[in-house]
C-alpha positions, 0 to 999 in steps of 0.5 A: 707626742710634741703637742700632747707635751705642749699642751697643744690639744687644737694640733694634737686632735690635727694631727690625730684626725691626719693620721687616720686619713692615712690608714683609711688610703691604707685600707689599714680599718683598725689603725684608721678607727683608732686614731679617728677616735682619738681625734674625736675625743680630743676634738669634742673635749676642745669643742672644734665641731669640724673636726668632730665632723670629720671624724664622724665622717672617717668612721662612717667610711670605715664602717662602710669599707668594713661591711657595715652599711648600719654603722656607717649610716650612723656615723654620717647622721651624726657628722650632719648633726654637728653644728656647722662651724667655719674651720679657722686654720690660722688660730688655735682654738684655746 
């Protein structure tokens, strides 16, 4: 990907978390969990907490769609727990 190759981490997890959104609209469960994933890895690694919320919170929903009201339950508790953080979408975070 071009920010991978950049070194653009604070994009990457951007455009990562955007792709899981899609597949979540989709109903498409195993792509949308595969790229919240992802984003949350590069998300936590770079500390960006709303980001990381998000994530947490695209999982809850999948595991919810999925039948699995425990994981989901989960997933939400732990997207309350992150500290909050005001997104600044006109820096990245380095």
């Amino acid at each position: 990907a071009l920010s991978r190759q950049h070194q653009q981490p604070y994009y990457q997890a951007n455009a990562l978390n955007l792709l899981a959104n899609v597949y979540l609209q989709q109903q498409r469960w195993d792509s949308a969990r595969h790229y919240a994933r992802a984003s949350l890895t590069v998300a936590a690694r770079q500390r960006i907490d709303w980001l990381m919320r998000i994530n947490l919170f695209y999982l809850g929903l999948e595991r919810q769609y999925q039948q699995q009201p425990d994981a989901a339950i989960t997933y939400f508790r732990r997207a309350l727990a992150q500290p909050y953080e005001q997104p600044n979408l006109t820096e990245q975070k380095d």
